[in-house]
C-alpha positions as CSV (number, residue, x, y, z in Angstrom):
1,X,-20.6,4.2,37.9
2,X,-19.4,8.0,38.1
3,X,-20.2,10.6,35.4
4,X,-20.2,14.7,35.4
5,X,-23.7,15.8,33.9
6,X,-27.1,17.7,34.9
7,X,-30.2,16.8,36.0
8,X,-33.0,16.7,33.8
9,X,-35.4,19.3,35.7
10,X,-38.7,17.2,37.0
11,X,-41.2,19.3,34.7
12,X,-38.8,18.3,31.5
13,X,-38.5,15.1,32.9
14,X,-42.4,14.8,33.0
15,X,-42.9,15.8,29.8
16,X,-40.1,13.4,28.6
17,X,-41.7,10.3,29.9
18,X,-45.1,11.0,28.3
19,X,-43.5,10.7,25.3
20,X,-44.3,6.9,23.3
21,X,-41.7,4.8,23.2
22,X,-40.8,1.0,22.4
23,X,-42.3,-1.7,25.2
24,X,-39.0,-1.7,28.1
25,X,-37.5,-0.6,30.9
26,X,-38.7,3.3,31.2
27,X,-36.1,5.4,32.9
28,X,-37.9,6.7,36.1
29,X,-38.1,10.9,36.0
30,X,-35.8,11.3,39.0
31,X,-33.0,9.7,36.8
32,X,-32.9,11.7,33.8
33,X,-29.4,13.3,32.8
34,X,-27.1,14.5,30.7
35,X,-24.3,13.2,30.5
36,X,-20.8,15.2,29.8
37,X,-18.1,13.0,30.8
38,X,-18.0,9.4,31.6
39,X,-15.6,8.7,34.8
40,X,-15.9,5.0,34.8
41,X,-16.7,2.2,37.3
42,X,-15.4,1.6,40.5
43,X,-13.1,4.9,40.6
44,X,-11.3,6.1,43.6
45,X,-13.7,8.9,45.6
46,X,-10.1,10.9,45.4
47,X,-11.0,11.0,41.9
48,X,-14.9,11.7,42.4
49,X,-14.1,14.9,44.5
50,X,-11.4,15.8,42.6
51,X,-13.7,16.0,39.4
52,X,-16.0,18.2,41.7
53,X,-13.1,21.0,42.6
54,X,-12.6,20.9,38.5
55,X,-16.0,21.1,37.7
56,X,-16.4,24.5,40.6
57,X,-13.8,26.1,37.8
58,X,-16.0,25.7,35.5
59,X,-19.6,26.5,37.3
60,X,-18.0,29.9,38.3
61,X,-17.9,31.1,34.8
62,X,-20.7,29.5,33.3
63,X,-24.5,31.6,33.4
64,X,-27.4,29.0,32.9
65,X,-28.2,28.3,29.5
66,X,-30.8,26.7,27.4
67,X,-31.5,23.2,26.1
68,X,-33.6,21.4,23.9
69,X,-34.7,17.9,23.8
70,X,-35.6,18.1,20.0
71,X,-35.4,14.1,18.3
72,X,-36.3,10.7,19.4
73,X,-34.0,8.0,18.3
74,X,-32.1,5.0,19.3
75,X,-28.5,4.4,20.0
76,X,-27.2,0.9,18.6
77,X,-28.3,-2.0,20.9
78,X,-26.0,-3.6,23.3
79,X,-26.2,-6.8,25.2
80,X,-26.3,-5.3,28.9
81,X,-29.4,-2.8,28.3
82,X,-31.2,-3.8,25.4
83,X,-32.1,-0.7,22.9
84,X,-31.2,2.7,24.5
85,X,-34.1,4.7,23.4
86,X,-33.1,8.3,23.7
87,X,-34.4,12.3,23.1
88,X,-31.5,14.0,21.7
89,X,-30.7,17.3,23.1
90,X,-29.5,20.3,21.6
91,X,-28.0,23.3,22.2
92,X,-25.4,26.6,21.0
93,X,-23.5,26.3,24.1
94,X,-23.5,22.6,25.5
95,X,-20.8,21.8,23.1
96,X,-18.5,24.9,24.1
97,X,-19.2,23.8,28.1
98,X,-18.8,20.1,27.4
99,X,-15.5,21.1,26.2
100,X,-14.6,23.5,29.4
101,X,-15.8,20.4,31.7
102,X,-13.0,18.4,30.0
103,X,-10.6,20.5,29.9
104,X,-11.2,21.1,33.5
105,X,-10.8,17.2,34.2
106,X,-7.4,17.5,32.1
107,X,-5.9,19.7,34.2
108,X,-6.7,18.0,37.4
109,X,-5.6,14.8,35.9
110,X,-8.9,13.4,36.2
111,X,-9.2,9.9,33.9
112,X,-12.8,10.2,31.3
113,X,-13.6,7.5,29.0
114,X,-12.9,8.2,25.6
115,X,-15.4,5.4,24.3
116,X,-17.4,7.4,21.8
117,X,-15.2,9.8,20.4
118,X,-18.5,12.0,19.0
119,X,-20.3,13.4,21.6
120,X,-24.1,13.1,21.3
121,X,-25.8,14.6,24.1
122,X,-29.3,13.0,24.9
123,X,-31.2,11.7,27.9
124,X,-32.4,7.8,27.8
125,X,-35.9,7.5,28.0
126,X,-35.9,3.6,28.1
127,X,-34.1,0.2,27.5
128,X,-36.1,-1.3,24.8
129,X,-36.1,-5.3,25.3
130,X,-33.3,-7.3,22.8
131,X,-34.5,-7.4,19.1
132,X,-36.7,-4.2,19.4
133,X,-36.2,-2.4,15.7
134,X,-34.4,0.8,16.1
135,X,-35.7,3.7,16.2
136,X,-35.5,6.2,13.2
137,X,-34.9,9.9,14.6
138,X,-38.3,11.3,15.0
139,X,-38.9,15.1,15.8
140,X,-41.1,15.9,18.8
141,X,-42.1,19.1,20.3
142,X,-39.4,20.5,21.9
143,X,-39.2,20.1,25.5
144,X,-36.7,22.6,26.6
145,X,-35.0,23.5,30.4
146,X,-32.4,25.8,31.5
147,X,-29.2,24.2,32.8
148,X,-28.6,25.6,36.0
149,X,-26.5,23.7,37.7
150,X,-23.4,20.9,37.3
151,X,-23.6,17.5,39.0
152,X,-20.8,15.0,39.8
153,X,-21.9,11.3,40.4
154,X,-19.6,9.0,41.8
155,X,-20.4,5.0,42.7
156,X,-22.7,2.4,41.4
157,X,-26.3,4.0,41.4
158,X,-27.0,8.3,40.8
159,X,-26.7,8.9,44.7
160,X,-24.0,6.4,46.4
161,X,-21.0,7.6,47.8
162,X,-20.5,11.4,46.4
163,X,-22.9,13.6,44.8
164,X,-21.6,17.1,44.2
165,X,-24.0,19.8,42.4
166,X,-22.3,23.0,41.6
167,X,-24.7,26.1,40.8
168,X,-23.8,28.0,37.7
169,X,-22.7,31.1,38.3
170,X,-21.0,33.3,35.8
């Protein structure tokens, strides 16, 4: 799997995991993200670094900004995961950089899925077993980090074949 996102930071990520959630498959804290763009399976490491080089053009002009991890919900189950139990994150400037990192991958002909044509940032928590109700957005205490830095995965787990992490620097 390849995707361009950002770490969760491990303190955030700590204070994620403490939250209650349904009985499942807990995401460990070292794999907590946000994602921006979803590259696909299986893609070419061509394309992997080549979504790096677009997502430098983007770093360079971008300062580190603020997020919020603000609701706890559920996305709609599916029959690989189970029920994604997520913290939905929000923020004034994700939205404008979401749409810089695409733009970006436009111009160096870099292939996204366009699955879920509304973006809805979040981090998965968990994968709540088959037949777990949904859950109904709840508000916790915001758990906030500064985005710092870009990150490009590329292969099947969060660290095989390329792993680019471009600082913000703007």
């Amino acid at each position: 799997m390849a995707f361009i996102g950002f770490k969760v930071p491990a303190s955030a990520a700590r204070a994620l995991s403490s939250i209650e959630v349904p009985a499942g498959a807990p995401v460990p804290e070292e794999e907590m993200h946000v994602t921006l763009l979803y590259l696909g399976k299986g893609i070419p490491v061509v394309n992997a670094l080549g979504a790096a080089m677009g997502c430098h053009t983007v770093a360079v002009r971008w300062k580190p900004f603020m997020v919020h991890a603000a609701a706890l919900m559920s996305f709609p189950e599916n029959p690989d995961d189970g029920l994604p139990v997520i913290a939905r994150v929000v923020s004034s400037e994700l939205g404008r950089f979401r749409e810089e990192v695409r733009a970006a991958m436009d111009r160096m002909s870099i292939p996204y899925s366009n699955k879920y044509p509304e973006y809805k940032p979040h981090v998965t928590l968990a994968y709540a077993a088959g037949g777990t109700p949904p859950v109904t957005a709840v508000k916790i205490g915001p758990v906030s980090w500064e985005v710092r830095e870009l990150t490009v995965w590329g292969g099947q787990e969060m660290t095989d074949v390329v792993q680019a992490t471009l600082q913000l620097m703007g």
